[in-house]
C-alpha positions as CSV (number, residue, x, y, z in Angstrom):
1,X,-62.0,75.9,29.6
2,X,-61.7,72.7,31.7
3,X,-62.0,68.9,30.5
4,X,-64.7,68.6,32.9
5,X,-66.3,72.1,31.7
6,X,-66.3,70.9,28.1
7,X,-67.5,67.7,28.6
8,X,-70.3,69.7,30.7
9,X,-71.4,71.9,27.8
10,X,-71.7,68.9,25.2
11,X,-74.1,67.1,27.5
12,X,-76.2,70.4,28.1
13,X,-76.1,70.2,24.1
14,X,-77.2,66.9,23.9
15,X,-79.8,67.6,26.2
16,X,-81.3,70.2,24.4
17,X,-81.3,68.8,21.3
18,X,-82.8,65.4,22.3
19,X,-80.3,63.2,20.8
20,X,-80.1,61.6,24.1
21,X,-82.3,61.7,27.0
22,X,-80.9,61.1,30.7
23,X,-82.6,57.7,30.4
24,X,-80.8,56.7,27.4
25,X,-77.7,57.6,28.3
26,X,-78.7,55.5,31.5
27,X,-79.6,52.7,29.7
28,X,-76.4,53.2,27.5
29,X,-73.7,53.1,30.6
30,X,-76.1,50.2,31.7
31,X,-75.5,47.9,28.1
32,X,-71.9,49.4,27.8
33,X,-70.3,46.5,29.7
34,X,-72.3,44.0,27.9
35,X,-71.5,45.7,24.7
36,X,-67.9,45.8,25.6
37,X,-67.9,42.0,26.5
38,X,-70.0,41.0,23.3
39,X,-66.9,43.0,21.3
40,X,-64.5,41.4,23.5
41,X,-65.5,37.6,22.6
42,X,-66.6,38.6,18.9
43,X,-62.5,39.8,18.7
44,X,-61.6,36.7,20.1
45,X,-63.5,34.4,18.5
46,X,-62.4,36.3,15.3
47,X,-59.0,35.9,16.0
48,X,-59.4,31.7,17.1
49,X,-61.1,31.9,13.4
50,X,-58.3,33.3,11.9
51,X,-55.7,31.1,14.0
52,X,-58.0,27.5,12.6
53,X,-58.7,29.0,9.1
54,X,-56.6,26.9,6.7
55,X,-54.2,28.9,4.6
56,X,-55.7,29.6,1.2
57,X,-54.6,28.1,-1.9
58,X,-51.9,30.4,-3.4
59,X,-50.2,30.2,0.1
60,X,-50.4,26.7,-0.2
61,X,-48.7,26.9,-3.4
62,X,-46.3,29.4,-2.6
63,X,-45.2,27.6,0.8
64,X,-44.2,24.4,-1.4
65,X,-42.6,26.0,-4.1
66,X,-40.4,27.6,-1.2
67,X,-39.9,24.2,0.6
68,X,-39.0,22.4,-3.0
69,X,-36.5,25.3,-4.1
70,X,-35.0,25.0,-0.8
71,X,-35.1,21.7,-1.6
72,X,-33.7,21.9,-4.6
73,X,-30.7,23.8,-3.3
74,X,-30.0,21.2,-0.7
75,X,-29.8,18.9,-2.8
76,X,-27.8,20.2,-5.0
77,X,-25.3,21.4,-2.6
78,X,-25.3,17.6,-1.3
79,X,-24.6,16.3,-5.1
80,X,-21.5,19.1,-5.3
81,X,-20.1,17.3,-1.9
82,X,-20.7,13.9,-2.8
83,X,-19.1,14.8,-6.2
84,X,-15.8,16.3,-4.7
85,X,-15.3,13.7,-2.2
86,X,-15.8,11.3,-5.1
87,X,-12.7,13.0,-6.5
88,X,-10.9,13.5,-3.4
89,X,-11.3,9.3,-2.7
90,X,-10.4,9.1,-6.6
91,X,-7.3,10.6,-6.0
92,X,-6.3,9.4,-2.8
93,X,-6.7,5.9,-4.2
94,X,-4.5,6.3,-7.2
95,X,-1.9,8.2,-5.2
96,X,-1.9,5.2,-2.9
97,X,-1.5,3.0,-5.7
98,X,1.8,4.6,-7.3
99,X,3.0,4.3,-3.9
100,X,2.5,0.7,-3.8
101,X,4.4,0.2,-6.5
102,X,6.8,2.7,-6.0
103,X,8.1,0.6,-3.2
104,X,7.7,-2.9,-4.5
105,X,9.9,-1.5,-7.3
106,X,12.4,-0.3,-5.0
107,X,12.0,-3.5,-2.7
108,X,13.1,-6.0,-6.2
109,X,15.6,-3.3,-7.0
110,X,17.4,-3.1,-4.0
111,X,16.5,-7.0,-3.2
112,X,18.9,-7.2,-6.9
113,X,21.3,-5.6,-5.5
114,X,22.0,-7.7,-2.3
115,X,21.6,-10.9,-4.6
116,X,24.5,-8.9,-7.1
117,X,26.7,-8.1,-4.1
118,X,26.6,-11.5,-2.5
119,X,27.7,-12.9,-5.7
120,X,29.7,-10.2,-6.8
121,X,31.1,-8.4,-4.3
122,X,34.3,-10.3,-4.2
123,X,34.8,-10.1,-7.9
124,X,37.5,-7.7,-7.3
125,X,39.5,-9.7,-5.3
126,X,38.7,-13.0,-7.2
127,X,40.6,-11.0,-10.0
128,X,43.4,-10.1,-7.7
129,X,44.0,-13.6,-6.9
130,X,44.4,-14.3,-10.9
131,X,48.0,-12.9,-10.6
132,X,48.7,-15.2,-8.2
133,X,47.4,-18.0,-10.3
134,X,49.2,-17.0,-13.1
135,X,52.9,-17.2,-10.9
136,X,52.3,-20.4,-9.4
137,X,51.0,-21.6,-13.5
138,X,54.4,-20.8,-14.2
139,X,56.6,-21.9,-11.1
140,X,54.9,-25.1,-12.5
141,X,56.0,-25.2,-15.8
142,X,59.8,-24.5,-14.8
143,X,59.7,-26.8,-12.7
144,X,61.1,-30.3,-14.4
145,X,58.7,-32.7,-13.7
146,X,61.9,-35.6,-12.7
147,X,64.5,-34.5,-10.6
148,X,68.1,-34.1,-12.4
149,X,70.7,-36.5,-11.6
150,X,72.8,-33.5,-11.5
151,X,73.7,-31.9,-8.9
152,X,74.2,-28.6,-10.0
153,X,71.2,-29.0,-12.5
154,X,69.0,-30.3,-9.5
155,X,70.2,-27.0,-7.4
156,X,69.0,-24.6,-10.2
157,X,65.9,-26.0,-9.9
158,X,65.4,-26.0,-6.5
159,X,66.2,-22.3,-6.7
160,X,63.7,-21.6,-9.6
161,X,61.2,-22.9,-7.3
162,X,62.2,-21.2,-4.3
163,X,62.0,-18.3,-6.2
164,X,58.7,-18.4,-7.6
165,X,57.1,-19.4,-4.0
166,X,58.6,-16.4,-2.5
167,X,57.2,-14.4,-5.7
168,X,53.5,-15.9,-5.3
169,X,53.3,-15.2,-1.5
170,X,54.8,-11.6,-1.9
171,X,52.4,-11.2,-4.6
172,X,49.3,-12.6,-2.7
173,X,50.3,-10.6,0.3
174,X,50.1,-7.2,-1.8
175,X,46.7,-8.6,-2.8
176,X,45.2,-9.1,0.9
177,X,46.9,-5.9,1.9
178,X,44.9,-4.0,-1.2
179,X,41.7,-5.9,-0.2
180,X,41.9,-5.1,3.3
181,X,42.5,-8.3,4.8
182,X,45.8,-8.1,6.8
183,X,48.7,-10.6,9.0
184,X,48.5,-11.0,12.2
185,X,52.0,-12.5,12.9
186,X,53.5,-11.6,16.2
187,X,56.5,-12.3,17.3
188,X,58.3,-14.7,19.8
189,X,58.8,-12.9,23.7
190,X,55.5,-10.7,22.8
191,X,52.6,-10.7,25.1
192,X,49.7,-12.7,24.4
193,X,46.5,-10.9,23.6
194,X,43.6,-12.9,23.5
195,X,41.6,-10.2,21.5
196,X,44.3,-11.4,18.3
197,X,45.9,-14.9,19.4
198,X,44.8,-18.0,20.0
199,X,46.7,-20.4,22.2
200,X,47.4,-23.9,21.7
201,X,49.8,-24.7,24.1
202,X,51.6,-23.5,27.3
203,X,54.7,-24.5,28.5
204,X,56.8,-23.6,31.5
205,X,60.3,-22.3,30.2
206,X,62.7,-21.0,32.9
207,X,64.1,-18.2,30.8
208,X,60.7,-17.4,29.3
209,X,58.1,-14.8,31.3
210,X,55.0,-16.4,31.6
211,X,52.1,-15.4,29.4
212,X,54.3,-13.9,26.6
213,X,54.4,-15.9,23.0
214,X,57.2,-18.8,22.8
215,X,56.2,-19.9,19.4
216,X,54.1,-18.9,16.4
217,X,52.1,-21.8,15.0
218,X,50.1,-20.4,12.3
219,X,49.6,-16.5,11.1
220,X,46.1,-15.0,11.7
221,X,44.5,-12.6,9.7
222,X,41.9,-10.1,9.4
223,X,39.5,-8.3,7.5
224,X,39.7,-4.1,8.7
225,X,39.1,-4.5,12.2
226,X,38.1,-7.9,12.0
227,X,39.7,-10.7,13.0
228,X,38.8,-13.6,10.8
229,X,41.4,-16.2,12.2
230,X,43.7,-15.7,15.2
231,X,47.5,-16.3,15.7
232,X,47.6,-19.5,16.6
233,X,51.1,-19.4,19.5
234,X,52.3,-21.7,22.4
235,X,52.2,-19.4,25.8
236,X,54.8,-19.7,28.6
237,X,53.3,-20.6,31.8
């Protein structure tokens, strides 16, 4: 059978029976859109209760216990970060300190040892120079200190002394040498250099070419590569 037959037959039932009568089912379909618009608001109205009905009590409760453990946790999570960048500033502070006076220890230490080689450094050379102290000592003391009537007597003498100069500069020469600090001593006829001489004079000399050396006034010296004090030499113009 059909939807429509069935729904046929249950009417003829109804009929029959009297449950309902044409008119009430009339009056039914008439009051069934009020009916359904009396449920609609009373759903509505039940549901705008339920949206403005306070939470109860326990929810309350439990809502607050949630929001204070959540709480809680915060704010223990921010006391663990607080703490460990407490010890990170902790340790950056003390590692900054060491540093400071790592290098104010190595600024006086190293300061010490400028101080100790501007006093010292020429220690070794100071004690070179003894030697040559201790010759000239004695090229003093035999040396008479009154000159001999002889003549023979006085020539010794002057040969003693000779001597002993030649000693102290041959001597103080092997002392520059070992120290570095060596002659400039050039020669007569060589060209001047300006770089290592130092001209006093010039002078026109027919059998001299001009700007070579004529004569050697005073050795220079210097220190390596140096030059402390320059030949001083007469030029030929």
């Amino acid at each position: 059978m059909s939807l429509l037959s069935n729904c046929r037959f249950v009417r003829q039932i109804f009929y029959r029976t009297g449950v309902f009568s044409p008119s009430t089912l009339m009056n039914a379909s008439r009051l069934s859109p009020v009916f359904r618009h009396s449920s609609t608001n009373t759903s509505t109205q039940e549901q705008k209760q339920d949206e403005t009905t306070p939470p109860s009590p326990n929810q309350t409760v439990e809502n607050s216990s949630q929001s204070e453990q959540k709480s809680d946790v915060n704010l223990k999570q921010l006391q663990e970060q607080n703490t460990k960048l407490t010890e990170d500033v902790n340790e950056f502070k003390d590692r900054y300190k060491r540093a400071l006076a790592e290098t104010e220890n190595t600024r006086i230490r190293f300061s010490k040892l400028v101080n100790d080689a501007k006093i010292f450094g020429i220690q070794g050379f100071c004690k070179d120079l003894l030697e040559v102290a201790d010759i000239l000592n004695l090229a003093l003391a035999n040396t008479p200190q009154q000159a001999s009537t002889d003549q023979a007597t006085l020539t010794k003498d002057f040969a003693n002394l000779r001597q002993g100069l030649m000693m102290t500069e041959e001597r103080m020469q092997k002392i520059f040498t070992k120290n570095g600090l060596l002659q400039i001593k050039p020669n007569e006829g060589d060209k001047f250099d300006p770089n290592f001489h130092d001209a006093l004079f010039q002078a026109k000399l027919p059998d001299k070419t001009s700007g070579t050396i004529i004569q050697v006034m005073k050795t220079g010296y210097r220190l390596q590569d140096r030059v402390i004090r320059a030949a001083q030499v007469g030029v030929a113009q």
